[in-house]
N, C-alpha and C positions, 0 to 999 in steps of 0.2 A: 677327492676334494680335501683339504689341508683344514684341519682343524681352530676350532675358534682361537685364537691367540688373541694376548694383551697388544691393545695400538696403543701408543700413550702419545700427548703432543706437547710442547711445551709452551705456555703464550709469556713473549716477552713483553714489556714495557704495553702490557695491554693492548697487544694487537693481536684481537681478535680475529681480524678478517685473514689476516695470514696465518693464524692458529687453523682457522675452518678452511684454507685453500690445501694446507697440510697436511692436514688431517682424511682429506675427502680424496687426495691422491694418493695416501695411505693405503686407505680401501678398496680405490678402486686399482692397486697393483696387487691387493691381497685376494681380490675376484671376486668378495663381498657383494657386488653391484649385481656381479654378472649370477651366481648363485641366485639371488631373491628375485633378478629379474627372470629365470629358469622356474624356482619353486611357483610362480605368478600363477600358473594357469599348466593343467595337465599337458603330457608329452609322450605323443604316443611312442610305441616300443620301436617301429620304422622309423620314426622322427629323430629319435634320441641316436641310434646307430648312424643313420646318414649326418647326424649334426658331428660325432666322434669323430665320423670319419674326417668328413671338413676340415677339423679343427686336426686332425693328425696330419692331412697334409700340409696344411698351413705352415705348421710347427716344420714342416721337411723342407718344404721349400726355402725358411727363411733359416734352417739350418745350413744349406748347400748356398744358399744366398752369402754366409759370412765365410763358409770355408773356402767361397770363390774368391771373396775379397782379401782372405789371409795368403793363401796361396801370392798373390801379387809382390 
């Protein structure tokens, strides 16, 4: 997990609501969301391995996914 860093946002001409659409996509590419929704509630040791694993293949698939598309 990638450590806390500065998000900073800028609001122009008082627009707020586009300040907080920016901000909140900020976060949740930084995994922010997905962290505190993990920290929520315990995980057991079986849980947390099958969840890795998941998420490694995920990651593999949608890697071969784009080296299919580049190849073309």
């Amino acid at each position: 997990m990638s450590n806390l860093k500065d998000i900073q946002v800028k609001v122009y001409d008082n627009d707020l609501e586009k300040a907080m659409r920016i901000l909140k996509k900020k976060i949740q590419n930084d995994g922010l969301f997905k962290r505190l929704k993990l920290k929520k509630a315990y995980e057991k040791p079986s849980e947390h391995k099958r969840r890795k694993q998941r998420e490694a293949l995920r990651r593999q698939r949608i890697a071969a996914s784009r080296d299919r598309y580049r190849k073309r």
